[in-house]
C-alpha positions in Angstrom: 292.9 85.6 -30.1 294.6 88.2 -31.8 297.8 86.6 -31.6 296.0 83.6 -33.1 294.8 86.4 -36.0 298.5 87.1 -36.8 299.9 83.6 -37.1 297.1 83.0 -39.6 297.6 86.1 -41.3 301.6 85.5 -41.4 301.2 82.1 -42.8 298.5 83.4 -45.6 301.2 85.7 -46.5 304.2 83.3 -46.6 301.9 81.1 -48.7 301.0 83.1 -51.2 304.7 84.5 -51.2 306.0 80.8 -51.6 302.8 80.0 -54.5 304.2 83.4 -56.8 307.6 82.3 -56.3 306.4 78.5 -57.4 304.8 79.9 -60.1 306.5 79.2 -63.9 307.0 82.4 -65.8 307.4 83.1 -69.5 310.4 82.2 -71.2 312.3 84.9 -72.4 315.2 85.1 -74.8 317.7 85.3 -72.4 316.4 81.8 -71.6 317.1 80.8 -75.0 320.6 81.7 -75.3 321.6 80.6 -71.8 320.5 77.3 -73.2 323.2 74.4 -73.6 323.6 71.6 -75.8 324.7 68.5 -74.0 326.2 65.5 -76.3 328.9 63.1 -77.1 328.6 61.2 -73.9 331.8 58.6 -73.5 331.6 56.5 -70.3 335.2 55.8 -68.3 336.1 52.0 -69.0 334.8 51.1 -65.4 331.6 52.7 -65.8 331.9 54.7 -63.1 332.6 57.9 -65.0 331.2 60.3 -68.1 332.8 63.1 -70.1 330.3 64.8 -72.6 330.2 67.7 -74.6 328.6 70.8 -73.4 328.0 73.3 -76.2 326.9 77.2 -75.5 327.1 80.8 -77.1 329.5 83.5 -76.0 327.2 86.6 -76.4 330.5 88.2 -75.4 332.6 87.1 -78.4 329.5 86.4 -80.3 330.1 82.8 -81.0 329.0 79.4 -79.8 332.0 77.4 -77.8 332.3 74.0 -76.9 334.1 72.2 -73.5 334.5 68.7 -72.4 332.2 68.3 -69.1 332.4 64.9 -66.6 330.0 63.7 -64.2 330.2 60.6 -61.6 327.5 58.2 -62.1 327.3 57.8 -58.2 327.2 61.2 -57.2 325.9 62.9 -60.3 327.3 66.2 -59.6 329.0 67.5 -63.1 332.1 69.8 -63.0 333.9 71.3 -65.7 336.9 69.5 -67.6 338.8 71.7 -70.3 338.4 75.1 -71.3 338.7 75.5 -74.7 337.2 77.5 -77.0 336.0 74.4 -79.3 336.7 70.8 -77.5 334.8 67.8 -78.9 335.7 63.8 -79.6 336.6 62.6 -76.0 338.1 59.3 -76.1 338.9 57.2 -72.8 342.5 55.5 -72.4 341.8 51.7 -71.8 342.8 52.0 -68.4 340.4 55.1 -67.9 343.3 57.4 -66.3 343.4 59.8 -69.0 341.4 61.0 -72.1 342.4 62.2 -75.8 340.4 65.5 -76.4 340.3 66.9 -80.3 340.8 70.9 -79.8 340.2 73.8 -82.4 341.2 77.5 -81.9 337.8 78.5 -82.7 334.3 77.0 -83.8 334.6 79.2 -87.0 334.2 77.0 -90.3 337.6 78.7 -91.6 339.6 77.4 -88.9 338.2 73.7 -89.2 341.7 72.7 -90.7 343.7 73.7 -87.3 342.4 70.9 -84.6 344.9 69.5 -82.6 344.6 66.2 -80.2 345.2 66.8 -76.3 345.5 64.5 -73.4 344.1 64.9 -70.0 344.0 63.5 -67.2 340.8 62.0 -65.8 340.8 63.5 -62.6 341.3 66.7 -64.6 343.7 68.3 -61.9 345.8 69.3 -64.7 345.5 71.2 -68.0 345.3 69.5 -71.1 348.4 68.5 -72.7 349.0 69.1 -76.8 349.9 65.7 -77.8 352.3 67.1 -80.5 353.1 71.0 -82.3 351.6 70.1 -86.2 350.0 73.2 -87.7 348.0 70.9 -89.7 345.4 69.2 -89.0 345.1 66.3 -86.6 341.6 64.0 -85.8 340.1 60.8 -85.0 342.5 59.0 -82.3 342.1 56.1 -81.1 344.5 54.7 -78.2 345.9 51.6 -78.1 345.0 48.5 -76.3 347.8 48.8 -73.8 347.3 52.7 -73.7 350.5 53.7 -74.7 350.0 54.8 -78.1 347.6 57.0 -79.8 347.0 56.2 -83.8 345.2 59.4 -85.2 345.0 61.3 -88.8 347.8 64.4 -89.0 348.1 66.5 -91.6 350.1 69.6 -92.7 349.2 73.2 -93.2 350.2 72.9 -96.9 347.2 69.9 -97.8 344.8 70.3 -94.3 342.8 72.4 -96.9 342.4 69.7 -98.8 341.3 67.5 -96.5 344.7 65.1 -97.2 345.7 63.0 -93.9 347.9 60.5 -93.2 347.5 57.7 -90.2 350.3 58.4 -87.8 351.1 56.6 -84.3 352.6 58.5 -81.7 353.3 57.8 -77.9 350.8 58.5 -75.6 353.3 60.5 -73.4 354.1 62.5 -76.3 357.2 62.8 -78.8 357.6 62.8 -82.7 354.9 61.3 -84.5 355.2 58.2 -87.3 353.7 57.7 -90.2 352.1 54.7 -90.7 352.7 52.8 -93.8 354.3 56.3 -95.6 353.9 54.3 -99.3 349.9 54.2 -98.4 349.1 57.3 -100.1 345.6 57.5 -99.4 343.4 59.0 -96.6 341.4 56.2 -93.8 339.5 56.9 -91.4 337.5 55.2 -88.7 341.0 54.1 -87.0 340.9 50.9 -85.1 343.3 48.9 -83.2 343.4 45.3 -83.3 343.2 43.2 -79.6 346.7 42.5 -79.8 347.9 45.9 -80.7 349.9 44.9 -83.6 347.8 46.2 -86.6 345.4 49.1 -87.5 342.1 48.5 -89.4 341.3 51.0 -91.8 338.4 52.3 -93.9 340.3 53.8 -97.0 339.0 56.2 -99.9 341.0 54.6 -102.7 339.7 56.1 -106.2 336.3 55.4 -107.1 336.0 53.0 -103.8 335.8 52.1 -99.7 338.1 49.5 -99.0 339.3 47.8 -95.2 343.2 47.8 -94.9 345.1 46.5 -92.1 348.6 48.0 -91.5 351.0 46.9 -89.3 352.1 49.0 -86.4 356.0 48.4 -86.6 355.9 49.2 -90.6 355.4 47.2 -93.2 352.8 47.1 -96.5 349.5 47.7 -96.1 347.4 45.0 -96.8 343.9 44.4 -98.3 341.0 43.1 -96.0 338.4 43.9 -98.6 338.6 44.4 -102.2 336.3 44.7 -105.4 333.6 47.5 -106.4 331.5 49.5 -104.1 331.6 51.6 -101.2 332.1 50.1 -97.4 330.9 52.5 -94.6 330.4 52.4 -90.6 332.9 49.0 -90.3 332.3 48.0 -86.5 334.5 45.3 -85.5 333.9 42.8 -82.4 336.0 43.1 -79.7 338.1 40.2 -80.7 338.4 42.3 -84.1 337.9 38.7 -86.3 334.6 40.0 -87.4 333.5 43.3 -89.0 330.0 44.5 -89.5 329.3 47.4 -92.5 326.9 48.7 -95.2 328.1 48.8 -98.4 326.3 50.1 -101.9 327.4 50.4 -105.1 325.8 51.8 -108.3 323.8 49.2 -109.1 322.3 48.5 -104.9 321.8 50.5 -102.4 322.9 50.4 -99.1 322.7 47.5 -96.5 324.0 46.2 -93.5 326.9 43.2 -94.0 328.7 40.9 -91.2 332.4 39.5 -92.6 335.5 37.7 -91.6 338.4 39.8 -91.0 340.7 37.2 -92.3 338.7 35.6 -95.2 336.0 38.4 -95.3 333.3 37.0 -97.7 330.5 39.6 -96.9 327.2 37.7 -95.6 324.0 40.7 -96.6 321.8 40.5 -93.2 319.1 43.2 -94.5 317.3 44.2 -97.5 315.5 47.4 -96.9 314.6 48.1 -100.6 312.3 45.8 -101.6 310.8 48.4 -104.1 313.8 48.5 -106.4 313.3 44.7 -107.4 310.9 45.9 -110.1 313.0 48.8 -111.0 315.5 48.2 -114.0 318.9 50.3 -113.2 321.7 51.0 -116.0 325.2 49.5 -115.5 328.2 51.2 -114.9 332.2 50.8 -115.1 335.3 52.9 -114.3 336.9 54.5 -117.7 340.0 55.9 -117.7 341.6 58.6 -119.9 344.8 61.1 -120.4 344.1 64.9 -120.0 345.4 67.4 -121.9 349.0 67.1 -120.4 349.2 63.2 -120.5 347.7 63.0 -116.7 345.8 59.9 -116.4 342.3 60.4 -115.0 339.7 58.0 -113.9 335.7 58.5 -113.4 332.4 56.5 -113.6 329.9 56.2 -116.4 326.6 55.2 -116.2 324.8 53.7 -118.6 321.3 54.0 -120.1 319.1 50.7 -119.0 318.0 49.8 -122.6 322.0 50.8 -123.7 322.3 49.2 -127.5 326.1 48.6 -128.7 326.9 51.3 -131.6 324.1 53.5 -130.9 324.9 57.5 -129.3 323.1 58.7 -126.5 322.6 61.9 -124.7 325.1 62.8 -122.0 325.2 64.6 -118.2 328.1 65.5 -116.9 327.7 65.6 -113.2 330.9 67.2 -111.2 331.4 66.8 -107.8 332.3 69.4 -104.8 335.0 69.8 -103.6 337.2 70.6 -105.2 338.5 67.6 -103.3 335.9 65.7 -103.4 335.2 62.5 -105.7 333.1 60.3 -106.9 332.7 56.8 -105.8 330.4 53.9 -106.3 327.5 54.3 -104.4 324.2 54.5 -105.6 323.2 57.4 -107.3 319.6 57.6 -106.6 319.6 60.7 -103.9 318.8 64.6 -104.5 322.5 65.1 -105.2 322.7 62.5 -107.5 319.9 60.9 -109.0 322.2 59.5 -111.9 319.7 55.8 -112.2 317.0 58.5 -113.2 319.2 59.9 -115.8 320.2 56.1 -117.0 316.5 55.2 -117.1 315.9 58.2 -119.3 318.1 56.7 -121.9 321.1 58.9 -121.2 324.7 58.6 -120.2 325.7 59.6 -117.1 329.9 60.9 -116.9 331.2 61.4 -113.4 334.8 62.2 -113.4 337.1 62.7 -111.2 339.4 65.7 -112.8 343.1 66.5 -110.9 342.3 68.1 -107.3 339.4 65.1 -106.2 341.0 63.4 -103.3 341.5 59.3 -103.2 343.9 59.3 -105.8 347.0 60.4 -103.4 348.7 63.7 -102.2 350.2 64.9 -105.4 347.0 64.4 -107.1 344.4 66.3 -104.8 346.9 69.5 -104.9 347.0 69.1 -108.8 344.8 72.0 -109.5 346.4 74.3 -106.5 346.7 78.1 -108.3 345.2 76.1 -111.5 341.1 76.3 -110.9 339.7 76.4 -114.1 342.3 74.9 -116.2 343.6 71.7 -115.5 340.8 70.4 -113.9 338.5 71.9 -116.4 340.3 70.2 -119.5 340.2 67.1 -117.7 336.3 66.9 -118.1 336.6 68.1 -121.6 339.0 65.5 -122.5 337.0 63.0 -120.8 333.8 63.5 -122.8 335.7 63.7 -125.8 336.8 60.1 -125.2 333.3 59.0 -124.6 332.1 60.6 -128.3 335.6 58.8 -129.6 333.9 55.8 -128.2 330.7 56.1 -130.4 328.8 56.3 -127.2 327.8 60.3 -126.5 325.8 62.0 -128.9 327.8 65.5 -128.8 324.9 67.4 -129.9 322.9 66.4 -126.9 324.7 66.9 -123.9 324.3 69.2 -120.5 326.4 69.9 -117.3 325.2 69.7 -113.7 327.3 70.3 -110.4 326.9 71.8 -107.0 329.6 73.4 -105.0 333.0 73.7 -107.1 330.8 71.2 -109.1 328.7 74.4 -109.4 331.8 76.9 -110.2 333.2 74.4 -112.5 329.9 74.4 -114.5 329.6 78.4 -114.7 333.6 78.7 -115.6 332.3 75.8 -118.4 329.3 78.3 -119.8 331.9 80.7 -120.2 334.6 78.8 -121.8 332.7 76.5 -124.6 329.2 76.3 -126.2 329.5 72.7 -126.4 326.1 71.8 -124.1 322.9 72.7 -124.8 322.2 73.5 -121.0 323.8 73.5 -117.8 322.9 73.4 -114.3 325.1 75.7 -111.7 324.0 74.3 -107.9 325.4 76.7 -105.0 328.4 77.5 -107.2 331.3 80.2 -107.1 331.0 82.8 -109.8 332.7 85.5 -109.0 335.6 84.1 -106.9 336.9 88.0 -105.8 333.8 88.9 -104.2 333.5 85.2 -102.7 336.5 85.6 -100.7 335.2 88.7 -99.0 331.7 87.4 -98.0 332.2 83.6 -97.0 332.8 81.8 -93.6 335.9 79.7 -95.6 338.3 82.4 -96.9 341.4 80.5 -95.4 340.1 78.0 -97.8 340.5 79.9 -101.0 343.8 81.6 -99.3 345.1 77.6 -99.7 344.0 77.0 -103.3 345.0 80.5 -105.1 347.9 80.9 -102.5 347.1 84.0 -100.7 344.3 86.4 -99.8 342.2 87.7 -102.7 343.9 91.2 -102.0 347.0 90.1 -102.7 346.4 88.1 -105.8 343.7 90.2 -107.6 344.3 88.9 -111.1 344.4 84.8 -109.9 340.5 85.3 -108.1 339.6 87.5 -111.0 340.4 85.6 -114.1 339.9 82.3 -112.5 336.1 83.4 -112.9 332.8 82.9 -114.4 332.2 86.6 -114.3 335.5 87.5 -116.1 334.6 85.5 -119.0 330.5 86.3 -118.7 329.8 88.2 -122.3 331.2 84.8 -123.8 327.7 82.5 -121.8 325.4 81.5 -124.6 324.2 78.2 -123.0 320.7 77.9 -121.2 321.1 78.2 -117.1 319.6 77.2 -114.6 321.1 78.1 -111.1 319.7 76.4 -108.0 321.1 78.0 -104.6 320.4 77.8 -100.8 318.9 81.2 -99.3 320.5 80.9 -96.4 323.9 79.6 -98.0 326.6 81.0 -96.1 329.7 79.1 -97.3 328.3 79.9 -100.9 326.9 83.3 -100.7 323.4 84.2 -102.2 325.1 86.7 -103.9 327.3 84.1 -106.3 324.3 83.4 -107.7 322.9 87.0 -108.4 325.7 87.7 -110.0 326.0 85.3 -112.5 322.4 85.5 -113.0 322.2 89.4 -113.9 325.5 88.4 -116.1 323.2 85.8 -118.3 320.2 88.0 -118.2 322.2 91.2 -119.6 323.9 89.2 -122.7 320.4 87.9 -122.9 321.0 84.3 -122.3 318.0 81.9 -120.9 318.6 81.7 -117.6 316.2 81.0 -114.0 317.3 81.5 -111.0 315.8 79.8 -107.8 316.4 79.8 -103.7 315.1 77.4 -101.4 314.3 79.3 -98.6 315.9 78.1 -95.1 318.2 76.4 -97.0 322.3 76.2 -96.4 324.7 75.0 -99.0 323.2 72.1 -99.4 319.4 71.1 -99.5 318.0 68.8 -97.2 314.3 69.9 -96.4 312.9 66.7 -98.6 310.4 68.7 -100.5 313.3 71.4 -101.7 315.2 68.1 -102.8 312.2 66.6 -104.9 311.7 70.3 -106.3 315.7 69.9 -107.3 315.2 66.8 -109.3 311.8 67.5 -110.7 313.6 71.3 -112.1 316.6 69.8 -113.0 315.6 67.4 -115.1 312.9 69.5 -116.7 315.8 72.3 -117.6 317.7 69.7 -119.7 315.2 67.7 -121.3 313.5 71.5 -122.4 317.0 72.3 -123.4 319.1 69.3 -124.9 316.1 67.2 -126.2 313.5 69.7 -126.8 311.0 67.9 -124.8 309.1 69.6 -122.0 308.4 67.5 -118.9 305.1 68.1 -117.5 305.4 66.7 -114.0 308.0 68.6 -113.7 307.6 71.5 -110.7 307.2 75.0 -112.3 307.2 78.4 -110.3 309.3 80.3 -108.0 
């Protein structure tokens, strides 16, 4: 019996030992940070095999890191595959043996310009190999059909900052890379090899449009798959790659999805998701070109107001894009950052140029305005709008200036350099470019633009400033900025905002809370529009908008 006792009593105990031991606990915050992110899965070419990203932080170095993981779909038991500090785009040779791996030294922003493209083996017995030395750049391969080339973007240490590539082929064993097509002086992505292995398709940035290209492997012109206006995105060709499906927009439509011919490619529209716009009247738009103050020829867009009437003037924006490398193209411009069709149905003209340093226009011309912010770039837009009041279109009494970014620190060095707008709008810009070096998560970026640190060139960050030329602001300002903006400091904008307030110009200053450099929470992006366009109708027409969003 009181054996009997104890058995009952042991097995009470090892139940309620196995029940607290069963039983979930709180999550703590060592939980949180031990927690991974799990992505980019690419299965092996006979299914049998998957490499995937695994992302986690290093409380240790106090950063998040990045490794290529695989896992057999049999056995599912995952094992490690590289060990880098920032591994990511795993792409599987045709014959699944090996796998191209895009590497960078760190995950920091500032050293987004250094990745270089590995090979490994699948069975990852050995380390990863660097496919070639560059101290560029080098992205997006894509291997071959036979598996014994690799096609990828490369660029140099001198441009990477700009974001300038070139589509080179190398062997998949390594060796000296080739550029492809070296008179195709424009950047492509979304590299594709045709079945045969003789061509690459291309998506190409080319001025103010998307175009497809195919280029021939062993040299040779680049040719034309598409052509005419608008912007072509996401091209995903068949297997046989004789068809090709996209989107494509342009300033008058917005974006669908389109199934073409490779060879004759007359794009056939399979959806129509914006029924709404049928009633909505939108302005027109061309490309103008004109010579800047030095006889450089720049090119940019201009929308039109809907009801535009030969020989009468209208107001103007200026928008100017990011960059400074970016560039306008011709996609629709009905979005937060860029609700141009608004402007147009306003009665207004809307000017988007594309000064020296916007990319799409080659290598010489995105490192135009390399040591020259504020000059060359800046009399490019001057120059533009002057041609538009040669024109007889632009009223210049009634004009404003809107930008985010460098479009941003282009519009504050503007405030300070003429008095020719009635109000401008500075969106996450640069102000102080001194005090920017020191406090963002890009400084190798400036480093490339104003060649060298902001130590060693005092005078160049200084005087290529807002806050240099402050006591000369008289226009109206509204500045617009993220509050969590790390690339663009909060403080850019407190600076030029105590500047304006102490020479007792208008100015209002607003952050979105949460926010980075850009806005994407939708109701901080309606608040943009709705603020923005209330600022310059208040301020060019004299007209206060009343639907308009008002407070802090």
């Amino acid at each position: 019996m009181k054996q009997r006792n104890l058995m009952m009593i042991l097995m009470a105990l090892s139940f309620a030992i196995t029940s607290a031991a069963q039983t979930p606990r709180p999550m703590n915050f060592d939980d949180v940070m031990s927690l991974k992110t799990v992505n980019n899965a690419a299965l092996s070419p006979d299914g049998k095999q998957v490499v995937y990203v695994v992302g986690y932080a290093d409380l240790k170095e106090n950063e998040r890191r990045s490794e290529l993981w695989a896992v057999n779909v049999d056995t599912a038991k995952p094992r490690r595959f590289t060990t880098g500090k920032n591994d990511s785009a795993p792409q599987w040779s045709p014959d699944g043996k090996r796998l191209s791996v895009t590497g960078h030294p760190t995950p920091k922003a500032d050293d987004g310009s250094y990745g270089d493209i590995y090979v490994v083996n699948a069975d990852g017995n050995d380390l990863p190999r660097k496919l070639f030395v560059n101290d560029g750049p080098d992205s997006n391969a894509a291997w071959s059909p036979d598996g014994k080339w690799i096609a990828c973007n490369s660029g140099n240490r001198q441009t990477g900052f700009t974001s300038y590539a070139r589509v080179n082929v190398i062997a998949a064993e390594g060796g000296t890379p080739r550029v492809v097509a070296p008179a195709f002086d424009y950047v492509a992505s979304n590299i594709t090899w045709t079945r045969d292995g003789s061509h690459l398709l291309l998506s190409v940035s080319q001025r103010t449009t998307t175009q497809l290209y195919r280029v021939p492997i062993a040299g040779g012109e680049a040719k034309h798959i598409s052509s005419g206006d608008g912007v072509i995105s996401s091209a995903s060709y068949s297997a046989d790659t004789a068809r090709v499906a996209f989107t494509r927009a342009d300033m008058q439509h917005a974006s669908d999805v389109y199934v073409a011919t490779v060879g004759s490619f007359s794009p056939l529209k399979l959806t129509d998701h914006h029924a709404q716009l049928k009633t909505v009247a939108v302005g027109k738009s061309e490309v103008i070109k004109w010579k800047g103050k030095d006889g450089l020829e720049i090119e940019g867009l201009l929308l039109y107001p809907v009801n535009y009437e030969a020989g009468k003037r209208y107001p103007l924006l200026a928008w100017i894009h990011g960059g400074p490398s970016g560039v306008w193209a011709q996609s629709f411009p009905a979005a937060a950052n860029n609700f141009g069709q608004i402007w147009s149905g306003k009665g207004w003209f809307v000017f988007y140029p594309n000064p020296r340093g916007s990319s799409s226009y080659g290598e010489k011309f995105v490192t135009a305005n390399v040591n020259d912010w504020g000059i060359g770039d800046y009399q490019d837009i001057q120059t533009g709008i002057d041609s538009l009041i040669a024109r007889g279109l632009v009223d210049g009494e009634k004009m404003g200036q809107s930008g985010w970014s460098y479009g941003g620190y282009m519009t504050a060095w503007t405030l300070t350099q003429t008095n020719r707008f009635k109000a401008v709008m500075v969106g996450a810009g640069l102000s102080n470019n001194f005090s920017m070096y020191g406090t963002n998560d890009i400084p190798k970026y400036l480093e490339g633009y104003f060649n060298g640190t902001a130590y060693d060139n005092v005078e160049a960050y200084w005087t290529r400033s807002a806050m240099a030329h402050i006591k000369k602001a008289k226009t109206p300002t509204l500045i617009l900025h993220g509050g969590n903006d790390q690339r663009v400091p909060v403080g850019q904008a407190q600076e030029l905002y105590l500047g304006l307030k102490k020479n007792n110009v208008p100015v209002s200053l607003v952050f979105y809370p949460r926010e980075g450099h850009g806005l994407l929470e939708p109701r901080h992006q309606l608040d943009r529009m709705k603020r923005e366009t209330a600022w310059f109708l208040k301020y060019v027409l004299g007209v206060e908008e009343t639907t308009a969003s008002t407070g802090n």
